[in-house]
PyMOL commands that place a pseudoatom at each C-alpha (Angstrom):
pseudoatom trace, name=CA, resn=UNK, resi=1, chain=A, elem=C, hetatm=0, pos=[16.172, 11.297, -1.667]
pseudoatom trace, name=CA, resn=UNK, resi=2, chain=A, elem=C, hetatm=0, pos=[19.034, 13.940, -0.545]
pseudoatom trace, name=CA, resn=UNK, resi=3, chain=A, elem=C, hetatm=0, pos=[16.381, 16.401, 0.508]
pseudoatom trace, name=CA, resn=UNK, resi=4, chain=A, elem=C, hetatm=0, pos=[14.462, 13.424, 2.649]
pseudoatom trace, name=CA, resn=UNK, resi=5, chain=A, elem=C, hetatm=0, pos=[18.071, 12.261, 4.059]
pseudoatom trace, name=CA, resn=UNK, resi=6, chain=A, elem=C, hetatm=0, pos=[18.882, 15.602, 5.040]
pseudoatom trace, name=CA, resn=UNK, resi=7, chain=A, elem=C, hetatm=0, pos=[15.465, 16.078, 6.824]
pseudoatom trace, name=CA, resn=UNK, resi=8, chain=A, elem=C, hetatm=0, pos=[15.839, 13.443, 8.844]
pseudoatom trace, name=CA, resn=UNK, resi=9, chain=A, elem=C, hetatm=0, pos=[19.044, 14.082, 10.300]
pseudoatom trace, name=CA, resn=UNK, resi=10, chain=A, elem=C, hetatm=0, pos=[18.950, 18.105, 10.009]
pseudoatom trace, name=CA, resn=UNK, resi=11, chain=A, elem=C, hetatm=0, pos=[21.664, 18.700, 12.780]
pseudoatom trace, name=CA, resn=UNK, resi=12, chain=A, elem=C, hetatm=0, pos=[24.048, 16.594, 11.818]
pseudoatom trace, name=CA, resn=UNK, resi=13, chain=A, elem=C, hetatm=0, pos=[27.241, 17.913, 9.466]
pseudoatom trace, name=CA, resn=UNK, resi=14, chain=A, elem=C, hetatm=0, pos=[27.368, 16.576, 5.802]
pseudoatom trace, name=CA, resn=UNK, resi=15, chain=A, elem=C, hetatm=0, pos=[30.190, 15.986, 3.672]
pseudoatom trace, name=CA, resn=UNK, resi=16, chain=A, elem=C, hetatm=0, pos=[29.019, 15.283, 0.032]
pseudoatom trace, name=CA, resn=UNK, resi=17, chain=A, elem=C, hetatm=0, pos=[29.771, 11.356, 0.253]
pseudoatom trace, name=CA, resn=UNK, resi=18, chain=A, elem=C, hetatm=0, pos=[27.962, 11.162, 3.473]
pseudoatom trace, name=CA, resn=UNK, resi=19, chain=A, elem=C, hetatm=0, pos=[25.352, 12.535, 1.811]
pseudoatom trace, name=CA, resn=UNK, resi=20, chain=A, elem=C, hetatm=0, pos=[25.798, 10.296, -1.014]
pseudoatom trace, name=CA, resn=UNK, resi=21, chain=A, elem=C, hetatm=0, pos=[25.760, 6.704, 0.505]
pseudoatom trace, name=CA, resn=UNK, resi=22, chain=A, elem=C, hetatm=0, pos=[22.848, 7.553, 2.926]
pseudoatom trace, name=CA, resn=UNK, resi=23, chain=A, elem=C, hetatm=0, pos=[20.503, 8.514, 0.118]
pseudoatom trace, name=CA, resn=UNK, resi=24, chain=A, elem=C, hetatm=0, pos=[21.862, 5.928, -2.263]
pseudoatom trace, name=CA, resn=UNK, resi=25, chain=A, elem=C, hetatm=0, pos=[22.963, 8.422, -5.065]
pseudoatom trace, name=CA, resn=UNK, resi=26, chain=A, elem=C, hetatm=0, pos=[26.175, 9.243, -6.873]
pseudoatom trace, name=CA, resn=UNK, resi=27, chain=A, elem=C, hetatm=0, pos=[28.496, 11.725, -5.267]
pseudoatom trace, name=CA, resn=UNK, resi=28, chain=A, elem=C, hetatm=0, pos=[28.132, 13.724, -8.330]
pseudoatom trace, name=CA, resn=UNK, resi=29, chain=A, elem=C, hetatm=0, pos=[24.459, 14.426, -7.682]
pseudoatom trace, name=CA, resn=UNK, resi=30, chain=A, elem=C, hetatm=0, pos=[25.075, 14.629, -4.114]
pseudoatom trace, name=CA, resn=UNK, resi=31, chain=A, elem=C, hetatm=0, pos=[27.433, 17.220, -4.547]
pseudoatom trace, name=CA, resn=UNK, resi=32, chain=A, elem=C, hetatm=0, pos=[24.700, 19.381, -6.736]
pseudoatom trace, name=CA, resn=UNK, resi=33, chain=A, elem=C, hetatm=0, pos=[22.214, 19.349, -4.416]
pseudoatom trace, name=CA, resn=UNK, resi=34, chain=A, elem=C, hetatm=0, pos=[24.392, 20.691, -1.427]
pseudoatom trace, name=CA, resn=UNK, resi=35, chain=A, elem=C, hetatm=0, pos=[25.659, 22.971, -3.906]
pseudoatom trace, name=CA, resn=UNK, resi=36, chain=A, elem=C, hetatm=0, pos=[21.981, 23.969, -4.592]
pseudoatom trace, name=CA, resn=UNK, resi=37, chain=A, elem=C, hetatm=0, pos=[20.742, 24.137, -1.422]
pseudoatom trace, name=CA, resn=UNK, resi=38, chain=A, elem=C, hetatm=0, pos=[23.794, 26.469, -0.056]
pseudoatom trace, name=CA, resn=UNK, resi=39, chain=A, elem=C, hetatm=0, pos=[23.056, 29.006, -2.818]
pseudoatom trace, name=CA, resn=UNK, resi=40, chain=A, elem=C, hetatm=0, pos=[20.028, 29.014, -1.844]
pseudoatom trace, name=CA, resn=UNK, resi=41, chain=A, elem=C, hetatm=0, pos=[20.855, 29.424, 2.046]
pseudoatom trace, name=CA, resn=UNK, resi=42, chain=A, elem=C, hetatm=0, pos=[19.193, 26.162, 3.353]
pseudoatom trace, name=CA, resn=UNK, resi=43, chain=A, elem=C, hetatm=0, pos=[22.624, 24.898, 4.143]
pseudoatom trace, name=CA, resn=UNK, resi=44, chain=A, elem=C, hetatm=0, pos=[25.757, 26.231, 5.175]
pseudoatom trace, name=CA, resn=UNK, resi=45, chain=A, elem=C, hetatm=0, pos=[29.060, 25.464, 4.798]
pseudoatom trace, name=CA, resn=UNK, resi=46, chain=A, elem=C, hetatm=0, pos=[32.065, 24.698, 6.825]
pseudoatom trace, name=CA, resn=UNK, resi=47, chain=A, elem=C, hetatm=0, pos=[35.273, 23.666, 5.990]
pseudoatom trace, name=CA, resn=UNK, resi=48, chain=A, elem=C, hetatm=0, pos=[37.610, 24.438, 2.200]
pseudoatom trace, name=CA, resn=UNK, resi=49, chain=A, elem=C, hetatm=0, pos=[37.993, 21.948, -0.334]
pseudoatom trace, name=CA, resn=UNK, resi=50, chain=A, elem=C, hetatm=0, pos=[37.483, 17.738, 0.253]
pseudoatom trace, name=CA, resn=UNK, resi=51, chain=A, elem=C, hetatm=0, pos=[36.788, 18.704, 3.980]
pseudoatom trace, name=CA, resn=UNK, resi=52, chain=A, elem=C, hetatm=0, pos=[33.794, 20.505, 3.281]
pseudoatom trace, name=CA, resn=UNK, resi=53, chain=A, elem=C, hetatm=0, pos=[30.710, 19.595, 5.450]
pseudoatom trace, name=CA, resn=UNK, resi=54, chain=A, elem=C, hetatm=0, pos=[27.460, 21.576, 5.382]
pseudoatom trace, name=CA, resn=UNK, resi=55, chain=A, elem=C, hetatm=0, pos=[24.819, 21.628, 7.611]
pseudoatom trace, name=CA, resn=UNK, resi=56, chain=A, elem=C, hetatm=0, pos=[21.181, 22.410, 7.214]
pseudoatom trace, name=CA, resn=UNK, resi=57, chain=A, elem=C, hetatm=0, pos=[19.990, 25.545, 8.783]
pseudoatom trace, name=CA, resn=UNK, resi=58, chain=A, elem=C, hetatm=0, pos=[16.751, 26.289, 6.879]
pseudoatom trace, name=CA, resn=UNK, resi=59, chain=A, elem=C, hetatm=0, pos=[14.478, 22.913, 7.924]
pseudoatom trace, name=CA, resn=UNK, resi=60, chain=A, elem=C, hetatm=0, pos=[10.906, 24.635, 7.004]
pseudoatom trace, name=CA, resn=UNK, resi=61, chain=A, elem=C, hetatm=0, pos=[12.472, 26.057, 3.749]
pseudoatom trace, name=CA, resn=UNK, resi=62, chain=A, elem=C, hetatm=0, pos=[14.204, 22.960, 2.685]
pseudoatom trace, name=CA, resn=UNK, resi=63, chain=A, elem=C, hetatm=0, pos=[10.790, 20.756, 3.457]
pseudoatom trace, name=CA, resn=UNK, resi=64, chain=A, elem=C, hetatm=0, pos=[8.922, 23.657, 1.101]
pseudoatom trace, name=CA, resn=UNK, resi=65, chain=A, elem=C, hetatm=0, pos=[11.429, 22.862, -1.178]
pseudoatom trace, name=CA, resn=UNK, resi=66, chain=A, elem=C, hetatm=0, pos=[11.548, 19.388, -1.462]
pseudoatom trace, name=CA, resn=UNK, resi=67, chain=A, elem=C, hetatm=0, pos=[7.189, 19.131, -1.386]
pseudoatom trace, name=CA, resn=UNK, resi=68, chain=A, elem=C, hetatm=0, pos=[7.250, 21.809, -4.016]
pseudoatom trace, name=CA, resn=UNK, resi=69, chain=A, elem=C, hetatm=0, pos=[9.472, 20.245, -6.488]
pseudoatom trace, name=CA, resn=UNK, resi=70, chain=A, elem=C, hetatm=0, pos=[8.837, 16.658, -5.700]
pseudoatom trace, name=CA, resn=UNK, resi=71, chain=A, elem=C, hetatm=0, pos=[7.920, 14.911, -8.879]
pseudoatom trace, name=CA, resn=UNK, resi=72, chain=A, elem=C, hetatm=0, pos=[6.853, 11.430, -8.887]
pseudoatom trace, name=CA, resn=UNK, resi=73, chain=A, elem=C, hetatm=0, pos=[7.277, 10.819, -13.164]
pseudoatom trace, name=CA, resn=UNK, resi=74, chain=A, elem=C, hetatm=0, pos=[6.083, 7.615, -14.439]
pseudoatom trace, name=CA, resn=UNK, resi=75, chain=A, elem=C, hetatm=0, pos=[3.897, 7.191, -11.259]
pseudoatom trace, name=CA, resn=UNK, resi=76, chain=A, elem=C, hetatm=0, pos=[1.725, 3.928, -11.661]
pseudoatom trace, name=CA, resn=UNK, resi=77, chain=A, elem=C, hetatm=0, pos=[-1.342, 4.034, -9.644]
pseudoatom trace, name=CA, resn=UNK, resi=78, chain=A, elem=C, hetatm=0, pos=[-3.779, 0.594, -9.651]
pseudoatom trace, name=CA, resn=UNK, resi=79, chain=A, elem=C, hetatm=0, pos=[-6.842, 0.689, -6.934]
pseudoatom trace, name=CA, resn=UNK, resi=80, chain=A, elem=C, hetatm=0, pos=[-7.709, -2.419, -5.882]
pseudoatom trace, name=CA, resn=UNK, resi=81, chain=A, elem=C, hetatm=0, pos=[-10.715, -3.612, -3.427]
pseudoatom trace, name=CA, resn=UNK, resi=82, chain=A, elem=C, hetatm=0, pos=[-9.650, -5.461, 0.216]
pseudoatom trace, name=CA, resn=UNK, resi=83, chain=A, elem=C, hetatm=0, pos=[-12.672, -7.142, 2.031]
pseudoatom trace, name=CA, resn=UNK, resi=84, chain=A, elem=C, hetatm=0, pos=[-12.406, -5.473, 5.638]
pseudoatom trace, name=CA, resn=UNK, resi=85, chain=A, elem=C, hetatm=0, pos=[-15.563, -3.987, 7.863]
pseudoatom trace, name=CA, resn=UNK, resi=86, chain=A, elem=C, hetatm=0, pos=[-12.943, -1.250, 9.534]
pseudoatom trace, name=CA, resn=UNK, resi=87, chain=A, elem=C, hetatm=0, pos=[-9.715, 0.595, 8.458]
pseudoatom trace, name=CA, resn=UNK, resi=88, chain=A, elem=C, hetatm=0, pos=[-8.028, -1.055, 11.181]
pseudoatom trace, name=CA, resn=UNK, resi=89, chain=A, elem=C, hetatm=0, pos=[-8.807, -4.336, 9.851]
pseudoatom trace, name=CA, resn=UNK, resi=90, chain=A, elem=C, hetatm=0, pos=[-8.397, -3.399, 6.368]
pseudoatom trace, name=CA, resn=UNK, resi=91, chain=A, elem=C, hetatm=0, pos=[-4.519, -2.252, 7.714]
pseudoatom trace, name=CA, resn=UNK, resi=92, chain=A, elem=C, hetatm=0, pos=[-3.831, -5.460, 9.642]
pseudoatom trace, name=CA, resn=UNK, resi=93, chain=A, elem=C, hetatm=0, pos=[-4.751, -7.562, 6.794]
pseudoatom trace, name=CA, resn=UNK, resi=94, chain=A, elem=C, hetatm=0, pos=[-2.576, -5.976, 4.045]
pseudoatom trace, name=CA, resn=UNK, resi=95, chain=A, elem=C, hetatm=0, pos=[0.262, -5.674, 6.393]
pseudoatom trace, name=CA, resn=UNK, resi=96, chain=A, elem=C, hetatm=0, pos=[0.121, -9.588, 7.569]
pseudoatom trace, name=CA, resn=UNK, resi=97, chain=A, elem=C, hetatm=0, pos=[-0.797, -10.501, 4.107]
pseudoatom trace, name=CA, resn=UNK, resi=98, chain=A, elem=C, hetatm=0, pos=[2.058, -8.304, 2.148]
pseudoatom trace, name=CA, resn=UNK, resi=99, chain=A, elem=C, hetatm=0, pos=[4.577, -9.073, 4.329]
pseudoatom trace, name=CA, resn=UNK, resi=100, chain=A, elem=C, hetatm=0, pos=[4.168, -13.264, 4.173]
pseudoatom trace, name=CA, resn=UNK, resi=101, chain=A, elem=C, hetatm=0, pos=[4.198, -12.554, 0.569]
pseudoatom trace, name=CA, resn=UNK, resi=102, chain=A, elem=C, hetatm=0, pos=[7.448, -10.947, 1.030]
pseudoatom trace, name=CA, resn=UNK, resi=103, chain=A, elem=C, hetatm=0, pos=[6.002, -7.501, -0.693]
pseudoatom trace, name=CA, resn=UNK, resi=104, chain=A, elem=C, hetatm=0, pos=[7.688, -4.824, 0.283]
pseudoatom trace, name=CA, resn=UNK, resi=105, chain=A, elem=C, hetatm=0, pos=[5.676, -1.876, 0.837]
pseudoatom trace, name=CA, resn=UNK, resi=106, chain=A, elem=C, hetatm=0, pos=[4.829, 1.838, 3.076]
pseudoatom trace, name=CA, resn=UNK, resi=107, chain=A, elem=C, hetatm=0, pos=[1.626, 3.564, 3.585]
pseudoatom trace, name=CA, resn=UNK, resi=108, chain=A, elem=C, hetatm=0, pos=[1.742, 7.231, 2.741]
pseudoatom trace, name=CA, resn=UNK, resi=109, chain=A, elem=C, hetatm=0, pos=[-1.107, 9.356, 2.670]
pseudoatom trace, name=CA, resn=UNK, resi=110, chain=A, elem=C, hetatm=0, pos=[-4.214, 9.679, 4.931]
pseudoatom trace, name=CA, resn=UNK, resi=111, chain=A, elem=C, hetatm=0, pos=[-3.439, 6.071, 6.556]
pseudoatom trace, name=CA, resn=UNK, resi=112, chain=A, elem=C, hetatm=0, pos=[-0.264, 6.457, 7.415]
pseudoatom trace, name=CA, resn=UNK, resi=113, chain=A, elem=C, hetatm=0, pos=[-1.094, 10.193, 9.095]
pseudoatom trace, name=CA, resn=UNK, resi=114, chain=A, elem=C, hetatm=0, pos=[-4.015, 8.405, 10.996]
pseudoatom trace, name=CA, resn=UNK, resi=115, chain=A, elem=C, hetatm=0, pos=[-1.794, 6.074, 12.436]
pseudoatom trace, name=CA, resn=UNK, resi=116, chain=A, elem=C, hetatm=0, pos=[0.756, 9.187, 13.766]
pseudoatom trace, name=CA, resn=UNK, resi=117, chain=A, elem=C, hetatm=0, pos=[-2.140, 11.612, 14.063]
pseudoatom trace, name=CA, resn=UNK, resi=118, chain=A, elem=C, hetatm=0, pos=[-5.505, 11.702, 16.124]
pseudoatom trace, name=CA, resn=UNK, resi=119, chain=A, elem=C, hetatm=0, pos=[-7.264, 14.468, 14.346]
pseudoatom trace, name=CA, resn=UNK, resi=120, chain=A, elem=C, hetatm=0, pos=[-7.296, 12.249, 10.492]
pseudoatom trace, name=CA, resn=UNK, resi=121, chain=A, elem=C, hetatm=0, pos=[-10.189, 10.158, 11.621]
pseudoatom trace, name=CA, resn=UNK, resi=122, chain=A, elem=C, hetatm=0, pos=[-11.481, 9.453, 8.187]
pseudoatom trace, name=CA, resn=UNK, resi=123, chain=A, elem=C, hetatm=0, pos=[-9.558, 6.968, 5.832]
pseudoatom trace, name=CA, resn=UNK, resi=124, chain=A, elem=C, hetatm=0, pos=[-11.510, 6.292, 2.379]
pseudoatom trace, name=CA, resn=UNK, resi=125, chain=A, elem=C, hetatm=0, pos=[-8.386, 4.851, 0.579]
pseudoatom trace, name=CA, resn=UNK, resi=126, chain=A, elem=C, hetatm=0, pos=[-5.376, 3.371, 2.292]
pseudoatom trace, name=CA, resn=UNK, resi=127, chain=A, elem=C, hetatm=0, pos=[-2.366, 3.950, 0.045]
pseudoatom trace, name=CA, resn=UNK, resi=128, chain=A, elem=C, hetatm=0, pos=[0.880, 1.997, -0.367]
pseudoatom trace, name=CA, resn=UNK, resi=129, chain=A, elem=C, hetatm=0, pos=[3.442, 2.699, -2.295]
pseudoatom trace, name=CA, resn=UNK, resi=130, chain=A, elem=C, hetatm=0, pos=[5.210, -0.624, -3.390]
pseudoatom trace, name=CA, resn=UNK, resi=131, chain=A, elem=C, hetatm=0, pos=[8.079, -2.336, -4.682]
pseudoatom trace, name=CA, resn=UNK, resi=132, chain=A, elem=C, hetatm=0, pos=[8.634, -0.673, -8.163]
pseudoatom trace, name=CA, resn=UNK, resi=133, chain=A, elem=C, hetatm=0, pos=[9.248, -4.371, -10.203]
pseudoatom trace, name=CA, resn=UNK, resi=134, chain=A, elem=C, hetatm=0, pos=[6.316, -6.222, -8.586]
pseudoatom trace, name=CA, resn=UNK, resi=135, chain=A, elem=C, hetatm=0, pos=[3.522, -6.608, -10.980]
pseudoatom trace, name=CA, resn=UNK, resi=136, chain=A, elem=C, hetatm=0, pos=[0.653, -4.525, -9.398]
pseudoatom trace, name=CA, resn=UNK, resi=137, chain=A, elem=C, hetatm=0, pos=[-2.235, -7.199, -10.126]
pseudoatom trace, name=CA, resn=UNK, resi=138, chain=A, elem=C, hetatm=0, pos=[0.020, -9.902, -8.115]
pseudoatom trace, name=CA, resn=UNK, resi=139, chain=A, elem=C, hetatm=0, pos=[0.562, -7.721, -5.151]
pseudoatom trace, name=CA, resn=UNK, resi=140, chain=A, elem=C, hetatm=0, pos=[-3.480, -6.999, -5.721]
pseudoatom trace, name=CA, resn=UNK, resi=141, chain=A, elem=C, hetatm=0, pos=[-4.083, -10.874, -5.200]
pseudoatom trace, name=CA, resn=UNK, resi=142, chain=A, elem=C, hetatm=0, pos=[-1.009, -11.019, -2.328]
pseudoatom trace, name=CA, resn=UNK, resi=143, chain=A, elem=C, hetatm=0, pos=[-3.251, -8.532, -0.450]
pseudoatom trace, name=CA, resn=UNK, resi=144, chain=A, elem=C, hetatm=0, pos=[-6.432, -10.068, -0.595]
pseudoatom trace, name=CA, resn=UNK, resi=145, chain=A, elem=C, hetatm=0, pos=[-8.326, -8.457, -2.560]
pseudoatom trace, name=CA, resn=UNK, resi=146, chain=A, elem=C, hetatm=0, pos=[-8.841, -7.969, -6.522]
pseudoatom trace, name=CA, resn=UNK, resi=147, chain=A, elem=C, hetatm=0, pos=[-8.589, -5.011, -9.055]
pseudoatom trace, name=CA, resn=UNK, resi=148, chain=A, elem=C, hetatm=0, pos=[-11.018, -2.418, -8.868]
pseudoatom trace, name=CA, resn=UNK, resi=149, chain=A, elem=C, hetatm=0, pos=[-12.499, 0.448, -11.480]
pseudoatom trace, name=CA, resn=UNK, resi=150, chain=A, elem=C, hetatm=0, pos=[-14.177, 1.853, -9.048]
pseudoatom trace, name=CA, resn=UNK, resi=151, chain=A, elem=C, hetatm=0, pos=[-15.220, 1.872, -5.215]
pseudoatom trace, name=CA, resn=UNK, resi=152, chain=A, elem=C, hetatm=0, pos=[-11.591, 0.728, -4.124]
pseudoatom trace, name=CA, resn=UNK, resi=153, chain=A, elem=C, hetatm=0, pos=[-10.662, 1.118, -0.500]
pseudoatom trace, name=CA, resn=UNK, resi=154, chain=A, elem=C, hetatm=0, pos=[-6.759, 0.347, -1.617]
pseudoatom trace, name=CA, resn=UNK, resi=155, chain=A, elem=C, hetatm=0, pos=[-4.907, 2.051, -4.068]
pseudoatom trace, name=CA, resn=UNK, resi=156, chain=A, elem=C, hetatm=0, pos=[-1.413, 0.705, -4.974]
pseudoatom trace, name=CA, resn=UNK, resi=157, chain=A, elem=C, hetatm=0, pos=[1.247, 2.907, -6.340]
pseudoatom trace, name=CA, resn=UNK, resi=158, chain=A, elem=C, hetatm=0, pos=[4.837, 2.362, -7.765]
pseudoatom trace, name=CA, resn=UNK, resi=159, chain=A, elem=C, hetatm=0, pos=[7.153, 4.827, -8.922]
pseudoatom trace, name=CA, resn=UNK, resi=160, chain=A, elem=C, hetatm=0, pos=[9.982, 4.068, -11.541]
pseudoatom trace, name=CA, resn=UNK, resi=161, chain=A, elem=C, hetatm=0, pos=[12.447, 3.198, -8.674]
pseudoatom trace, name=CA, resn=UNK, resi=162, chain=A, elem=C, hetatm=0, pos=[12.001, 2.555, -4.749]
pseudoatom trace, name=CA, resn=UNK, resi=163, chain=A, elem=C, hetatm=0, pos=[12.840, 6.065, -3.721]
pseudoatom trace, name=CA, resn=UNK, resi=164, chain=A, elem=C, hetatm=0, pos=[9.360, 6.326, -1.944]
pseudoatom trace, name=CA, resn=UNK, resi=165, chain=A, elem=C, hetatm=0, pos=[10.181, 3.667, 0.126]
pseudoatom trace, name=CA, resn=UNK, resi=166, chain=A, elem=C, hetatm=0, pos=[13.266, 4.766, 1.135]
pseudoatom trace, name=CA, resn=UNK, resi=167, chain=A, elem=C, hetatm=0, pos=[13.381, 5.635, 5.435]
pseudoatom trace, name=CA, resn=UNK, resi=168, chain=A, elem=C, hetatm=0, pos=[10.595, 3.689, 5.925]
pseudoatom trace, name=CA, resn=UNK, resi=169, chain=A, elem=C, hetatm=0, pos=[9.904, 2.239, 9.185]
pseudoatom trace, name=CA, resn=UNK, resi=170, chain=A, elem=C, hetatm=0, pos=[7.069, 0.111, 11.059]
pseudoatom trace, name=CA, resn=UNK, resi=171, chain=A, elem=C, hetatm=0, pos=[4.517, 1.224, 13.860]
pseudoatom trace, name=CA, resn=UNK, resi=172, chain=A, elem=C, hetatm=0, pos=[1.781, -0.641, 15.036]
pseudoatom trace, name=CA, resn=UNK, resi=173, chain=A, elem=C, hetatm=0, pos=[2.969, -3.568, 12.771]
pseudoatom trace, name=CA, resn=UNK, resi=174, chain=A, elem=C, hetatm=0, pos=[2.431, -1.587, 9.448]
pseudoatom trace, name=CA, resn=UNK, resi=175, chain=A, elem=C, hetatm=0, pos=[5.396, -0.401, 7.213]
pseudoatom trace, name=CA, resn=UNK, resi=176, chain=A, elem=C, hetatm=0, pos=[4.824, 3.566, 6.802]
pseudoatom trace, name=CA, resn=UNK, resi=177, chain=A, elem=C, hetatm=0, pos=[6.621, 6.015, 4.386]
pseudoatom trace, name=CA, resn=UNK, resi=178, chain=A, elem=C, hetatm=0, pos=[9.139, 8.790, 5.970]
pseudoatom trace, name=CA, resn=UNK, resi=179, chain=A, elem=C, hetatm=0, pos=[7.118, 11.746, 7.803]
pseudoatom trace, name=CA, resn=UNK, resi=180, chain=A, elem=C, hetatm=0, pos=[8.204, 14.022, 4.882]
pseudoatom trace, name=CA, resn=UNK, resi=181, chain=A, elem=C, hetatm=0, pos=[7.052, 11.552, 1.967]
pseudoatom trace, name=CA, resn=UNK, resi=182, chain=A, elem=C, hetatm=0, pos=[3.304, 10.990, 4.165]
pseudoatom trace, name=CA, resn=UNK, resi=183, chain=A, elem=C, hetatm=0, pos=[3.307, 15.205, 4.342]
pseudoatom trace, name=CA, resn=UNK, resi=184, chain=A, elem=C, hetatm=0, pos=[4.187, 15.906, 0.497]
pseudoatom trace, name=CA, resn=UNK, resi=185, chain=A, elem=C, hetatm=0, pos=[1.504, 12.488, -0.312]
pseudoatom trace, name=CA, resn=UNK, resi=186, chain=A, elem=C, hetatm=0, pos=[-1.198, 14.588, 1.711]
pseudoatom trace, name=CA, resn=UNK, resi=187, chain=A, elem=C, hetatm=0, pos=[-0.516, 17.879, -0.207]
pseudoatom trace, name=CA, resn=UNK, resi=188, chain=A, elem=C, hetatm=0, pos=[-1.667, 15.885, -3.520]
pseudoatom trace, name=CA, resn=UNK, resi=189, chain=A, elem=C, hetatm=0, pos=[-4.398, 14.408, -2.141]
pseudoatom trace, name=CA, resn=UNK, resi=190, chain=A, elem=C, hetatm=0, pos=[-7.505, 15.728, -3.795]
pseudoatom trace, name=CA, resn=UNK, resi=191, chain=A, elem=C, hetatm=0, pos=[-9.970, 14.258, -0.657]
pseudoatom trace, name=CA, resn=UNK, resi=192, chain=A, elem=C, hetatm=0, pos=[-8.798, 17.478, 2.026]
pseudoatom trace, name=CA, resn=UNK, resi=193, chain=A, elem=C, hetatm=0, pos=[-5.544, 16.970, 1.391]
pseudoatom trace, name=CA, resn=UNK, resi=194, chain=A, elem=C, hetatm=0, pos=[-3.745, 20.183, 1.818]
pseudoatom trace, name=CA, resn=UNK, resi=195, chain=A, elem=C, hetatm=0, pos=[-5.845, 20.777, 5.458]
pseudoatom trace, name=CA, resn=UNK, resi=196, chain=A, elem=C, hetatm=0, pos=[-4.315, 17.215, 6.271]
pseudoatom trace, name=CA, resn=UNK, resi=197, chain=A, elem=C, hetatm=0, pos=[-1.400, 18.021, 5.134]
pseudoatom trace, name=CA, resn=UNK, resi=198, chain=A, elem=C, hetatm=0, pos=[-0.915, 21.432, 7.056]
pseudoatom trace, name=CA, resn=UNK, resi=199, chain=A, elem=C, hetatm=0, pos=[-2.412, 19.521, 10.677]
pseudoatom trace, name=CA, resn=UNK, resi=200, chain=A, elem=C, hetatm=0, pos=[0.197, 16.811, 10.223]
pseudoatom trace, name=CA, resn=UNK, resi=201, chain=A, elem=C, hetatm=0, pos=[3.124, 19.010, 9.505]
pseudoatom trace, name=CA, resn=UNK, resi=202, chain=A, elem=C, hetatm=0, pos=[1.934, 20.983, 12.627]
pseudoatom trace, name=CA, resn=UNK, resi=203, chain=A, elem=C, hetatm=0, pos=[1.461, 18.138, 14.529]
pseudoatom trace, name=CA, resn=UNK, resi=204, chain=A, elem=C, hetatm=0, pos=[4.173, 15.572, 13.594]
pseudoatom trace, name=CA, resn=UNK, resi=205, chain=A, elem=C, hetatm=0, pos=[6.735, 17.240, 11.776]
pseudoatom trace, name=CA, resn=UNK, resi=206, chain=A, elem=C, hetatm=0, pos=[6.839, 20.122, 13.963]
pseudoatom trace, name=CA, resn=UNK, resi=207, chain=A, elem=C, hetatm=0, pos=[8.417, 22.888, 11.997]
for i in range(1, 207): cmd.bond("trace and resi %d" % i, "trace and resi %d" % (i + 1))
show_as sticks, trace
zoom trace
């Protein structure tokens, strides 16, 4: 979450509890990835001692960074199957249906890019990454639809905590992940991810 935090406010200067309270971890963590990341010249430093504030001046190596070492452990995927003839529909559904069920949730991945992005045209599977301590086959029946083996056109996942979820914000009424979570989501996409992936950043992310 330090790496996302400090991609989404690259200019401004960071002191190590700054850092701390806007990605909701300890100062002690917060103070190893600065530490980190100035050794390894994505940030630099300003300031001795208690008054120390860094700033990021590396974006494109601290985003290869962060996608690169990303690692979503105990990742919990469930696909599930929402009646809808279009993607469109399929989105406004989930969204109206999640959010009166109080289900807190962010598309990532090739819906979320198609929403930001003209050139992803084709959506197979809309992905959400949910709240961590709901039980997957309750948000399943929240949504609308049921549990799938195979053929899904949904596909829920929850990580141990709600770090994914983190930055989120709505467009076009639908909850969506950061920029940086949808980009490093399309890199591990196995349906033409990585070209997605490398359009988007190009396109939306910008550096």
């Amino acid at each position: 979450m330090a790496a996302q935090a400090l991609l989404l406010n690259p200019s401004r200067s960071w002191g190590v509890g700054d850092l701390a309270k806007e990605a909701g971890i300890s100062v002690g963590l917060a103070h190893g990835v600065l530490m980190r990341l100035q050794a390894e010249h994505v940030v630099a430093a300003n300031g001795r001692g208690p008054k120390t504030v860094r700033t990021v001046v590396d974006k494109r190596a601290l985003l290869d960074l962060w996608a690169e070492e990303a690692d979503d452990r105990g990742l919990v995927q469930t696909p599930a199957y929402v009646l809808a003839r279009t993607h469109r529909e399929l989105v406004k559904k989930l969204a109206s249906n999640l959010e009166r069920n109080d289900i807190h949730y962010a598309a990532t991945g090739a819906a979320a890019a198609a929403l930001l992005a003209p050139f992803v045209t084709a959506v197979p599977v809309t992905e959400l990454w949910i709240d961590a301590t709901m039980p997957p086959k309750e948000v399943v029946a929240s949504s609308g639809g049921e549990v799938v083996e195979t053929g899904n056109n949904v596909l829920l996942l929850q990580s141990p905590d709600d770090t994914p979820l983190m930055f989120a914000r709505k467009v076009e009424g639908l909850w969506l992940a950061n920029n940086f979570r949808i980009y490093r989501d399309l890199l591990h996409d196995p349906r033409r991810g990585k070209e997605q992936a490398a359009r988007f950043r190009e396109e939306v992310i910008q550096f």
